[in-house]
C-alpha positions as CSV (number, residue, x, y, z in Angstrom):
1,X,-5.8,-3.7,-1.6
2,X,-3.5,-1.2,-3.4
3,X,-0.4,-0.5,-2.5
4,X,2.9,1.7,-4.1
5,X,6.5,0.2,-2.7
6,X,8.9,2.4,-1.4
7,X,11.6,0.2,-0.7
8,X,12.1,-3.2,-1.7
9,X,11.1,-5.7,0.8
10,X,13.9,-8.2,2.4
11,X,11.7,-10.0,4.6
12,X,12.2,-13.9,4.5
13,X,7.9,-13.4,4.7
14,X,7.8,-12.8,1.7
15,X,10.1,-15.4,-0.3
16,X,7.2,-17.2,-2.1
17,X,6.3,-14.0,-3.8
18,X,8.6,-12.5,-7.3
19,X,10.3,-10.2,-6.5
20,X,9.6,-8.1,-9.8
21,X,6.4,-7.1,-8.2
22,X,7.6,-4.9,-5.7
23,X,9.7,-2.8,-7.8
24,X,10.3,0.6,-6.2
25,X,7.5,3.3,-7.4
26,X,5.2,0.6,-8.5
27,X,1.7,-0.1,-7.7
28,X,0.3,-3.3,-7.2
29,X,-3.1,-5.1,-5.7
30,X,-2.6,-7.5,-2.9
31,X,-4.2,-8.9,-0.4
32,X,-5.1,-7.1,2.7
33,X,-3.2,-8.9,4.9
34,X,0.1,-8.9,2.8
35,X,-0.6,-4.8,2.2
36,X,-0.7,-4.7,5.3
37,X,2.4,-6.4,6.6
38,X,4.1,-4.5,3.7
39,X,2.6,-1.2,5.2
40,X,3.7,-1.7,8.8
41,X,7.4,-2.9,7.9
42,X,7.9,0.7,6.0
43,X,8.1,-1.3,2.3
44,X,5.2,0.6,0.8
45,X,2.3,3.1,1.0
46,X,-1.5,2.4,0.8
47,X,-3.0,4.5,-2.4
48,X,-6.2,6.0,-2.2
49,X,-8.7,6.5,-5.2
50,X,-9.5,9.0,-6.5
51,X,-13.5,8.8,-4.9
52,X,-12.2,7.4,-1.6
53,X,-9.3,10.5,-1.5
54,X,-12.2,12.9,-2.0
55,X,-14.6,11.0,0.7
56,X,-11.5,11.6,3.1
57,X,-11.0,15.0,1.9
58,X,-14.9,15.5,2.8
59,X,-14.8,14.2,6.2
60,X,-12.1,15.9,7.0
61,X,-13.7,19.4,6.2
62,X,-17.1,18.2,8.4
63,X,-17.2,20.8,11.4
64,X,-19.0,19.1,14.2
């Protein structure tokens, strides 16, 4: 899963990991469980494609 940091983690969880990945601003593929631990704890932001941003965009606009 891809993921952009907002802050940089300080959770002892996730010791075993360098820390130079998850630089502020930058984008990275983890897995979905780390993504999202990372996600719930306020560290980063889940990023979209550019086909799955549009499918949202779609559904969204669907009138029932």
């Amino acid at each position: 899963m891809r993921i952009r940091i907002k802050k940089p983690p300080k959770s002892p969880e996730i010791a075993e990991f360098d820390k130079r990945a998850f630089a502020v601003g930058k984008t990275v593929e983890v897995s979905a469980r780390l993504a999202t631990f990372l996600i719930v704890e306020g560290y980063a932001e889940p990023v979209m494609e550019r086909s799955e941003a549009a499918d949202a965009d779609n559904t969204r606009r669907k009138k029932p």
